[in-house]
C-alpha positions in Angstrom: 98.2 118.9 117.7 95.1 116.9 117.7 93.2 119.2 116.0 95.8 119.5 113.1 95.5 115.9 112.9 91.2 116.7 112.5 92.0 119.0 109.9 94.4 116.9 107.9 91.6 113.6 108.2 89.1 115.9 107.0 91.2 117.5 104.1 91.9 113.8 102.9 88.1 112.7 103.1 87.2 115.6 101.3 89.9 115.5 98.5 90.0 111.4 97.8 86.7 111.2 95.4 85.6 108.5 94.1 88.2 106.5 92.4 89.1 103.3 91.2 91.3 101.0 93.7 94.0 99.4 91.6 97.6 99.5 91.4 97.3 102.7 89.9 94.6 105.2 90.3 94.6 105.9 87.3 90.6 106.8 86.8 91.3 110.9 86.7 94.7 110.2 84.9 94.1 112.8 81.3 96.1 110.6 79.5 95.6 107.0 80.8 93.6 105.1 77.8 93.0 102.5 80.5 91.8 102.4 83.6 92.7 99.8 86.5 89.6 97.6 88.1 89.9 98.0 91.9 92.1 95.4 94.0 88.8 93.2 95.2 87.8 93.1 92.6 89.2 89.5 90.8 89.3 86.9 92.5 91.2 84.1 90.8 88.6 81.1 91.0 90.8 78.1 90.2 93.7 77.0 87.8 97.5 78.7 87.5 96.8 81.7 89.3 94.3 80.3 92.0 97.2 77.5 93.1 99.7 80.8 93.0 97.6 83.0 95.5 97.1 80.1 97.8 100.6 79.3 98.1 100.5 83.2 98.1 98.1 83.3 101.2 99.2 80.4 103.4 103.2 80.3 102.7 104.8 83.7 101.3 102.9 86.6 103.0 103.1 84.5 106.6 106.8 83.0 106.2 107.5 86.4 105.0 106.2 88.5 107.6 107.3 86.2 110.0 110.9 86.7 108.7 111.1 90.5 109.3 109.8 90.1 112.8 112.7 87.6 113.4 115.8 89.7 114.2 118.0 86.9 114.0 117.9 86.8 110.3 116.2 90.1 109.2 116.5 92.8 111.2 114.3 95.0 109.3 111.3 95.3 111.7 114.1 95.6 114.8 115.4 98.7 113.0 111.6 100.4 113.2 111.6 99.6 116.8 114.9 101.0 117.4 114.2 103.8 115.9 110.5 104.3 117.6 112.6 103.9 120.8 110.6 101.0 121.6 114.0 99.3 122.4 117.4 99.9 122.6 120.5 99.0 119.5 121.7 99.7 116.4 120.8 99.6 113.0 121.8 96.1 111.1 121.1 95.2 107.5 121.2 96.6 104.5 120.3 100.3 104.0 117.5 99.0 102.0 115.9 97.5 104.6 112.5 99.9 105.3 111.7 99.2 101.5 112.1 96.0 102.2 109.4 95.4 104.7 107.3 98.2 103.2 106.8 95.8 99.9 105.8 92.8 102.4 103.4 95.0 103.6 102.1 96.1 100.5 101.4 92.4 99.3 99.6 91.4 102.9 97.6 95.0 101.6 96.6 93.9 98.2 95.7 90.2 99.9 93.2 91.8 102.0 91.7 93.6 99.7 90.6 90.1 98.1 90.3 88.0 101.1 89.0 90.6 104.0 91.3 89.0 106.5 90.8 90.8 110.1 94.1 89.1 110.8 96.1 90.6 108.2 94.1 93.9 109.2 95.0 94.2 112.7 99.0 93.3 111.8 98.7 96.2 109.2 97.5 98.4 111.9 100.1 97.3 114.4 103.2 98.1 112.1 101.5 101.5 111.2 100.6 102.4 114.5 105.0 101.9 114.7 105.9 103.3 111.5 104.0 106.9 113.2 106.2 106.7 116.4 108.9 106.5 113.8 108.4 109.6 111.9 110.3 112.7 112.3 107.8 115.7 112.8 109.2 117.2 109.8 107.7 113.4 108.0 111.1 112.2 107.2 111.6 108.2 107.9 114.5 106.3 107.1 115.8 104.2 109.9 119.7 104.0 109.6 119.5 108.2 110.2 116.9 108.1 112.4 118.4 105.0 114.8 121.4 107.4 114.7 119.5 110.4 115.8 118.0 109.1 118.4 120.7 107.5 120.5 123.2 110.1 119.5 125.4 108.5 117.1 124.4 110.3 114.3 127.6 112.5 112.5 129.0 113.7 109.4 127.8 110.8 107.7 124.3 112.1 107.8 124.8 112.9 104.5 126.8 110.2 102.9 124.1 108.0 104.7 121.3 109.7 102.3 123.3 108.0 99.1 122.1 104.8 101.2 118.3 103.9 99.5 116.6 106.5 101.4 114.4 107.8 98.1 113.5 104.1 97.5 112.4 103.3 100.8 110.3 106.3 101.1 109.2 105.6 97.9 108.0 102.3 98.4 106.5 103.3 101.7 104.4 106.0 99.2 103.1 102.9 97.2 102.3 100.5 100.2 100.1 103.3 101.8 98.2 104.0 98.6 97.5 100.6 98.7 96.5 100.1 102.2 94.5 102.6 101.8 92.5 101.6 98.7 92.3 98.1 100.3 90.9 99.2 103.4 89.7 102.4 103.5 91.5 103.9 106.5 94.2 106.9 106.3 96.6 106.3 109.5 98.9 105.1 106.9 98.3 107.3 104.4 98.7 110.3 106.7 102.3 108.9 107.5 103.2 108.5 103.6 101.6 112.8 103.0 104.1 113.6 105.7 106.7 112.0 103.9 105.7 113.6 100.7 105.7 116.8 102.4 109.3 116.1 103.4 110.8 115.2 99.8 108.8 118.5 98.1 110.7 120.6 100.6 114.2 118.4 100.7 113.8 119.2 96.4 112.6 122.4 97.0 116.3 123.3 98.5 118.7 120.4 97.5 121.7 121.3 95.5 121.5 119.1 92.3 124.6 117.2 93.9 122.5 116.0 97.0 119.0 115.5 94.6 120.8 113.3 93.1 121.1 110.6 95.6 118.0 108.3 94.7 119.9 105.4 94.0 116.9 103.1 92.9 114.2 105.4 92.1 110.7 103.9 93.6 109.9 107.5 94.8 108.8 108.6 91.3 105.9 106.4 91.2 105.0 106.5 94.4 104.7 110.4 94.2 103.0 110.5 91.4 100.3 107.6 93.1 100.0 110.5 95.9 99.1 112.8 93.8 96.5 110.8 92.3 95.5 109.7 96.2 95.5 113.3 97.7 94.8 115.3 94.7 97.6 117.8 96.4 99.3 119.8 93.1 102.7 119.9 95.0 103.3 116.2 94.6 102.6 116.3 90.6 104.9 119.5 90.7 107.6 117.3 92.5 107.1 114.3 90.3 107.9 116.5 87.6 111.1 118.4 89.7 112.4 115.1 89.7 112.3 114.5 86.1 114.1 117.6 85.6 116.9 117.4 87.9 117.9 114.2 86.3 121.4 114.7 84.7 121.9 117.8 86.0 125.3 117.4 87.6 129.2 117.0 86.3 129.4 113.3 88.5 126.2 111.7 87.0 126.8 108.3 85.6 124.9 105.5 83.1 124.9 103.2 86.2 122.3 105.5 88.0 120.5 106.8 84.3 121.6 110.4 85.3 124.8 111.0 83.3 122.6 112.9 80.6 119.3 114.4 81.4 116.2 111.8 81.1 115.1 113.7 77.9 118.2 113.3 75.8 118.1 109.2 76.6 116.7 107.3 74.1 118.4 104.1 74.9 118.9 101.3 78.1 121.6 101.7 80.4 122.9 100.8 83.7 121.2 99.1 86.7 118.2 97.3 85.0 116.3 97.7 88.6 116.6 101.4 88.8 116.2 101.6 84.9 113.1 100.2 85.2 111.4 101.6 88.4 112.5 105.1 86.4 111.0 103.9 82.9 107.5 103.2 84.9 108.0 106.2 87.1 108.1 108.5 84.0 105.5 106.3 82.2 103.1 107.8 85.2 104.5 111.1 84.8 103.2 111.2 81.4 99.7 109.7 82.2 99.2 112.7 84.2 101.3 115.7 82.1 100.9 114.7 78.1 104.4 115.7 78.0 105.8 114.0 74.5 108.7 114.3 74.7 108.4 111.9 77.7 106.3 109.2 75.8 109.0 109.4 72.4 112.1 108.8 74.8 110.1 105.8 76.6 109.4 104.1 73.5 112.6 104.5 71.8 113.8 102.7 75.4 111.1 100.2 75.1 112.5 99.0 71.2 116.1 99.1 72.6 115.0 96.7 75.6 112.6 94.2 73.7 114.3 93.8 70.4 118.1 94.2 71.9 118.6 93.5 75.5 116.0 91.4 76.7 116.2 87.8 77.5 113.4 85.5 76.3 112.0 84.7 79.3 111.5 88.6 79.8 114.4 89.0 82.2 116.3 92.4 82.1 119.8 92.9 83.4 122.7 90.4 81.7 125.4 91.9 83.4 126.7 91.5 86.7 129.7 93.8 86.1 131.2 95.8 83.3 131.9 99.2 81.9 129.8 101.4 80.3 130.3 101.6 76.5 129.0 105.4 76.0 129.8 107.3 79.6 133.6 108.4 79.0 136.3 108.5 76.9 138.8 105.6 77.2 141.0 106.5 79.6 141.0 103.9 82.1 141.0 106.2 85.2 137.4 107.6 84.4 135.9 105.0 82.8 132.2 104.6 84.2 131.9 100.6 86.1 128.0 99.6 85.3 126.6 96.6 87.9 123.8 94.6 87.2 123.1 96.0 84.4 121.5 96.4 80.5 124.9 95.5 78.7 125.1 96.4 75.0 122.8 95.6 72.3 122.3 91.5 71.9 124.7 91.1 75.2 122.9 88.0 76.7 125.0 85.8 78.2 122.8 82.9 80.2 125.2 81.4 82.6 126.3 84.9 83.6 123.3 86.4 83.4 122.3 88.7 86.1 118.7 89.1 85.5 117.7 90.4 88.8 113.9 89.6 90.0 113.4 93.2 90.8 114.1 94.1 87.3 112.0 91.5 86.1 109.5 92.8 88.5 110.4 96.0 87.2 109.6 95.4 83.3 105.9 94.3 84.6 105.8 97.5 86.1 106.7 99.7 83.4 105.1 97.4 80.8 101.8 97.5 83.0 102.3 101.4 82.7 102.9 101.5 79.3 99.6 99.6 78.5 97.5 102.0 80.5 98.9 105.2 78.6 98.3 103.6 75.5 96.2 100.7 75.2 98.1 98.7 73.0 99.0 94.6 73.3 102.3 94.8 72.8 103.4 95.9 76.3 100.4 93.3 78.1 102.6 90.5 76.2 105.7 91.8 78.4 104.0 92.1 81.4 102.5 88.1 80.8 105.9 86.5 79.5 107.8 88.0 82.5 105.3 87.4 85.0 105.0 83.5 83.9 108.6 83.3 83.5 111.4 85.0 84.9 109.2 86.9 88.0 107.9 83.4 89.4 111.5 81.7 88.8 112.4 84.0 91.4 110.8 81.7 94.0 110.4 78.1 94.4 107.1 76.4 94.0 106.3 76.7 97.9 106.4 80.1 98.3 109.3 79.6 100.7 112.6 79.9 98.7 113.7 82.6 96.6 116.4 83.6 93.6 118.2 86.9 93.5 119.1 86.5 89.6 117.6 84.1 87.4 120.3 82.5 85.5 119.1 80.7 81.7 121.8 78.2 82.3 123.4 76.4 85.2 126.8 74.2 84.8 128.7 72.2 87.5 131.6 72.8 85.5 131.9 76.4 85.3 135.5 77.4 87.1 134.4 80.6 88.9 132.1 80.9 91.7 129.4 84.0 91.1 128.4 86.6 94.2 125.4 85.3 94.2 123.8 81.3 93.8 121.8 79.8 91.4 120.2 77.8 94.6 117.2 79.4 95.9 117.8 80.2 99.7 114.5 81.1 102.5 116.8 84.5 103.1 119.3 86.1 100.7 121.8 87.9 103.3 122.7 91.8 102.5 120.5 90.8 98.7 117.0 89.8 100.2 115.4 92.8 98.2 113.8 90.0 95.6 111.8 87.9 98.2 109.7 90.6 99.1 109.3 92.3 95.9 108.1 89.1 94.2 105.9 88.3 97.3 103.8 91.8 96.9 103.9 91.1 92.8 102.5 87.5 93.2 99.6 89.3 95.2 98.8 91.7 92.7 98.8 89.7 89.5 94.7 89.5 90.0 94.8 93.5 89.1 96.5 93.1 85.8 94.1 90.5 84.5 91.0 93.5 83.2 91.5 97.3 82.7 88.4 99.7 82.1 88.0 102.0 79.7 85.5 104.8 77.8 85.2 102.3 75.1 84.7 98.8 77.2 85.8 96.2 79.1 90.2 95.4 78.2 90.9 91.5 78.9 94.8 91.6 79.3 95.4 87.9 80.9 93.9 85.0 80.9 93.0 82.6 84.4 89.9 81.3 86.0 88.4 84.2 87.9 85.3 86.5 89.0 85.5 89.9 87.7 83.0 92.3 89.5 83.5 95.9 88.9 81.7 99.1 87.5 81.5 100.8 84.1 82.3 104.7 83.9 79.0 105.4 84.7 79.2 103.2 87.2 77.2 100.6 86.4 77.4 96.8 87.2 79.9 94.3 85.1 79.9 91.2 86.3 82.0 88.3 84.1 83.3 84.7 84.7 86.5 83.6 83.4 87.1 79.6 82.9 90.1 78.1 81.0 93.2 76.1 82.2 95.5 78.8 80.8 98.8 78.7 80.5 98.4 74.9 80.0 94.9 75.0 78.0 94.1 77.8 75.2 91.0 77.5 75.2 89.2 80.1 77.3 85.2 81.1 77.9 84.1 84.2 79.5 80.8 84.7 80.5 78.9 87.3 81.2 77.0 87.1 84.3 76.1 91.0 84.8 76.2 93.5 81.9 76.0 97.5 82.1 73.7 99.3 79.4 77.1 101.0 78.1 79.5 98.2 78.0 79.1 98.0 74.4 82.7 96.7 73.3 84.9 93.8 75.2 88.6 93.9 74.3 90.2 90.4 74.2 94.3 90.1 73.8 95.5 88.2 70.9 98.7 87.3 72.7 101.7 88.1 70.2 103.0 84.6 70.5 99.6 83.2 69.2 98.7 81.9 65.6 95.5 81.1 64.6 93.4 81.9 66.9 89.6 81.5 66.8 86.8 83.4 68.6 82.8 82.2 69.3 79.9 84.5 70.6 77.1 82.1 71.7 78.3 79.7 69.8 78.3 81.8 66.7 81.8 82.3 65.0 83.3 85.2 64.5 84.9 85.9 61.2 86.4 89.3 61.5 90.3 88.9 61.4 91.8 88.4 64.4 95.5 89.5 64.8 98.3 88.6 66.4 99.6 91.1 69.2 96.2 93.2 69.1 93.0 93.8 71.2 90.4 92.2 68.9 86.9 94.6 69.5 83.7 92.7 70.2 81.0 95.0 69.6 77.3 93.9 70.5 74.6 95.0 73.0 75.6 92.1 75.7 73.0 90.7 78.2 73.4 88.3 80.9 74.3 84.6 79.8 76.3 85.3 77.1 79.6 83.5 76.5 82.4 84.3 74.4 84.9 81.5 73.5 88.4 82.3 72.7 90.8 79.8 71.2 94.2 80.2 71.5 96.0 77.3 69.9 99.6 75.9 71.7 101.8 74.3 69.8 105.5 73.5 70.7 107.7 76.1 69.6 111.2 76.4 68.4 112.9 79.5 69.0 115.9 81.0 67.8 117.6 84.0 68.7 118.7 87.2 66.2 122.2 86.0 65.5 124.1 89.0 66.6 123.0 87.5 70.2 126.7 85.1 70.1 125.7 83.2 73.3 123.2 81.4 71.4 124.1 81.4 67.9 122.9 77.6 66.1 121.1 77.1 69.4 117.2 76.9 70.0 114.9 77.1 73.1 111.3 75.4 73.4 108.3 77.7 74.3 104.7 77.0 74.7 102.3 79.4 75.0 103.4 82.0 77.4 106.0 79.3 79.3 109.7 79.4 78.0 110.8 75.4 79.0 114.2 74.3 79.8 116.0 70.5 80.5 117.5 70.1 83.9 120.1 67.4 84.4 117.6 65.1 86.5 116.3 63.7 83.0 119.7 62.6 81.6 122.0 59.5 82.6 124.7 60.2 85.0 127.2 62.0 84.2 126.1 63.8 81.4 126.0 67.7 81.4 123.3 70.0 79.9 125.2 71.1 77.7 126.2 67.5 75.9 122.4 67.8 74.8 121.8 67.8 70.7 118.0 68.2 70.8 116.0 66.3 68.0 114.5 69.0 66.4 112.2 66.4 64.7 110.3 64.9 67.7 107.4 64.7 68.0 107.1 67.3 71.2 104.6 65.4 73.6 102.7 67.4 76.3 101.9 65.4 79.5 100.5 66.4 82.8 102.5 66.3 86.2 102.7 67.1 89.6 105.7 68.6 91.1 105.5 70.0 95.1 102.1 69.5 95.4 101.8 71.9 91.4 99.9 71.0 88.5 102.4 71.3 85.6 102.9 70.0 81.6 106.0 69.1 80.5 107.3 68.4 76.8 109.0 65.1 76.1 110.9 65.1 73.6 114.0 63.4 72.0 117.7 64.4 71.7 121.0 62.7 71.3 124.2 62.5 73.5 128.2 62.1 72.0 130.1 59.5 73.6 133.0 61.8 73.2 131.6 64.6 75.4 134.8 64.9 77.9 136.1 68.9 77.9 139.0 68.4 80.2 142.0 69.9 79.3 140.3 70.8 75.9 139.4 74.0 74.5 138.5 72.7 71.0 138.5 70.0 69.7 137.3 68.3 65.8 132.8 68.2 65.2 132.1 64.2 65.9 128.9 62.4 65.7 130.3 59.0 66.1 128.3 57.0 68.3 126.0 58.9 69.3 123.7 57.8 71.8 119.7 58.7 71.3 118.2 59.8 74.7 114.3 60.9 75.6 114.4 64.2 77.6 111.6 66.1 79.7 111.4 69.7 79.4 109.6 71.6 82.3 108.4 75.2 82.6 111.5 77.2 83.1 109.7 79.1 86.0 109.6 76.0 88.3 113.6 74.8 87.7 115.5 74.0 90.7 112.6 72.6 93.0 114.3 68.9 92.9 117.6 70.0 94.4 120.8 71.3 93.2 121.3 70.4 90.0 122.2 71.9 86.4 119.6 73.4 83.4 119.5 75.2 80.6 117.0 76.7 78.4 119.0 76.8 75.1 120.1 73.7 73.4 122.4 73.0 70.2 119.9 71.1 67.8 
């Protein structure tokens, strides 16, 4: 055994070159335009994002990690011991429970990586050192099976008990290894995630199409397709594109789990925005490694359908909590398909009911992030800011401590129906908790999307104060500081500090929401045209102590929606930059509702400065007016009045940090 063990450390050393250390190895990848810097490699220095990774560092990760350890809330790390034999019990919690804790530990990975804390290293090594007396010898890990197996309770169900998030906790397991081992070096997790690998090529191998099909969230696609790039072994690529392929290939598939048709015949959104997503950025790393077209065309064609027709403004994904699916069956009511949380039709956006799930928020940053790499273009970096800055940190309250399942673009008291679940953030979200940690390891990792690397220079995708040491190709030196006060400030200045002989061309993202922007080397202008939703190319022989000054003006914005979106029709939302804003009821007189507002579409928009739970944020003031006659009881309709209407100043915050002064109600769309 223990020489097995030798062989298999010494295959890994000798396979894992030289690589970068991001979210995605992407440095071998044939057709990745971009490249990811390695995980240490940003550190956020002050500003937005600095404030974010410390409430990161000392709240989430700790109140998070603490919270699976407790078993009388979470019961997640419980279930490994149970299984490991370490105790005795049963399996409680949700079947997605493993991927649960596996995300925590991916975000206390990527934090080490930046902060090199031993503590956060020797807990890593603790719940790996468990995770191995967990694993089946044939590398299969899933706890609710395995707790079974082990104290003989384990029957029939074995099967029925695969349908249960198996795929996605093994395939965020996948992820969280690559990244404990880029962040640190070691294998002993790594090895457990090959053996897992191993398992799933030889479970596909043999599965009938009927039993393949049971990844109901599919997180295993990218994380095979990261072990491939990891290991180098041409069984996990071979997999990655098995799984592809088996997609759609049974008589039961349905829109709610993207397999009703095969993947290549969907051109179109449907179903379950979280496993829609995890699939769209699992098959966006599919193609970074194959070239297949076919692949790319169907992925884009998904991409228009999402961003001009079913995605909210804040980048949320997911309006539907419940309903049928337009396109699976005919209309006979006893096969009609029911679609949960899910992509609804085109310009389907309801905002009280909106679903609008973190994960898939999350999940549009992943696939967006993806999409960038395999083509280098700004459209997909704008996704991956406006969700990140909007409808990922909603998920969470300003302390790190409280978190949102969906993210709602409009709260009202008087709403006659009570939903599944809140619009109150809660420190654990029974049987739904999924979001917390998902938004904890994304909040970690935000450093890595800020540069990419590529053969023709250095890719500046978002914009906070930070340190940016990495290596060219060649692997030469690029050292650059980043100041600004972005997303309240556009004005940002990035100096060079360390410059390789080849980095000829710097990249700097013209955000699509952006107009007029203006751009200084040295202090010198530069007149080329700069667009809008572009990369504009800086081409010079740089040297140490330059400085290159982008502007980004921020004006308020009014925004209006296409009006074949009804929920908003004659309505308008304020935006600012990257930050969608919204009016909670705290700033109106008693009594009065959200939705009694008539914003003044002629103020003047003031920005001011505040403080809210210990968080430096701008607000908008503004001014909007209030109908006496605003009672709805009893009343359905009722005649247009403007009589004696009462003028009213109002304070618009960033929508991501609504809810942090109690319970309350908000909207981001107002009539005007």
């Amino acid at each position: 055994m223990k020489k097995n063990i030798i062989i298999t450390s010494l295959f890994l050393s000798t396979v894992i070159f030289a690589q970068n250390k991001g979210l995605v190895a992407n440095s071998q990848s044939p057709y990745s335009k971009l490249q990811s810097v390695g995980l240490e490699e940003v550190k956020w220095t002050n500003g937005f994002w600095k404030e974010q990774f410390d409430v990161e560092t000392k709240n989430t990760l700790p109140y998070m990690w603490d919270l699976y350890h407790n078993d009388s809330i979470s019961h997640a790390y419980k279930n490994f011991e149970i299984a490991a034999g370490v105790s005795k019990g049963t399996f409680k919690g949700p079947s997605f429970h493993d991927g649960d804790f596996y995300k925590i530990f991916e975000g206390m990975a990527a934090t080490y990586a930046v902060t090199k804390d031993k503590k956060l290293d020797a807990e890593m090594d603790k719940a790996i050192a468990l995770f191995a007396k967990v694993q089946r010898k044939d590398g299969y890990i899933h706890t609710p099976v395995l707790i079974d197996e082990r104290w003989g309770t384990l029957g029939p169900e074995e099967v029925k008990k695969q349908l249960g998030f198996e795929k996605y906790n093994m395939g965020h397991l996948m992820t969280a290894a690559c990244i404990h081992y880029r962040a640190t070096g070691k294998t002993n997790f790594l090895e457990i995630a090959k053996g897992v690998a191993d398992y799933l090529y030889d479970f596909y191998k043999k599965a009938s199409p009927e039993l393949a099909r049971n990844a109901i969230c599919p997180s295993h696609y990218m994380g095979i397709v990261e072990m491939y790039r990891t290991t180098k072994n041409p069984k996990y690529l071979e997999l990655a594109n098995n799984l592809i392929d088996i997609r759609g290939m049974t008589n039961d598939g349905t829109d709610d789990n993207q397999d009703r048709i095969p993947f290549r015949q969907q051109t179109t959104a449907m179903g379950h925005a979280v496993r829609a997503n995890y699939l769209y950025a699992g098959v966006a790393d599919l193609y970074a490694e194959t070239g297949e077209k076919k692949l790319l065309d169907n992925l884009e064609s998904i991409w228009d359908d999402v961003t001009y027709r079913k995605m909210y403004i804040t980048g949320a994904c997911g309006s539907l909590y419940d309903g049928v699916s337009p396109d699976g069956t005919s209309y006979d009511p006893t096969v009609v398909q029911k679609i949960h949380q899910a992509y609804g039709r085109p310009f389907q956006l309801p905002n009280a009911t909106a679903h609008t799930e973190t994960c898939a928020n999350i999940g549009n940053v992943l696939w967006n992030w993806r999409m960038l790499q395999i083509t280098g273009d700004a459209k997909y970096a704008d996704i991956v800011e406006l969700a990140l800055y909007n409808s990922v940190l909603s998920g969470m309250d300003l302390e790190g401590e409280k978190f949102l399942y969906n993210n709602p673009l409009n709260v009202s008291n008087d709403l006659p129906f009570h939903q599944r679940w809140g619009n109150e953030r809660e420190g654990y979200i029974a049987l739904s908790n999924c979001c917390a940690p998902n938004v904890t390891r994304t909040v970690a990792e935000v450093g890595n999307y800020a540069y990419n690397i590529s053969k023709e220079g250095l890719y500046v995708n978002l914009y906070g104060s930070n340190n940016l040491k990495t290596k060219s190709l060649n692997g030469e030196e690029i050292e650059v500081e980043q100041q600004t006060n972005y997303p309240w400030d556009g004005k940002i200045s990035l100096k060079i500090v360390k410059a390789s002989k080849d980095l000829q061309n710097f990249f700097l993202r013209i955000p699509g929401w952006s107009q007029n922007a203006s751009v200084s080397v040295n202090n010198a202008k530069i007149n080329d045209k700069i667009v809008s939703g572009t990369y504009l190319k800086l081409n010079q022989k740089w040297k140490k102590g330059d400085v290159i000054e982008l502007n980004l003006p921020m004006p308020v914005e009014l925004m209006e929606a296409n009006p074949l979106v009804e929920e908003v029709k004659n309505q308008i939302a304020v935006k600012r930059g990257p930050l969608v804003y919204c009016l909670e009821s705290d700033q109106l007189p008693a009594k009065t509702s959200v939705n009694d507002i008539i914003l003044n579409v002629n103020s003047k928009f003031t920005t001011n400065r505040f403080t809210l739970n210990n968080r430096n944020l701008v607000s908008i003031d503004a001014e909007a007016v209030i109908n006496s006659n605003n009672s709805w009881n009893k009343t359905l309709y009722k005649p247009l009045s403007s009589k004696d209407a009462t003028a009213v100043p109002v304070k618009l915050i960033p929508y991501f940090a609504w809810g942090n002064k109690g319970k309350g109600e908000m909207t981001v769309w107002m009539s005007h």
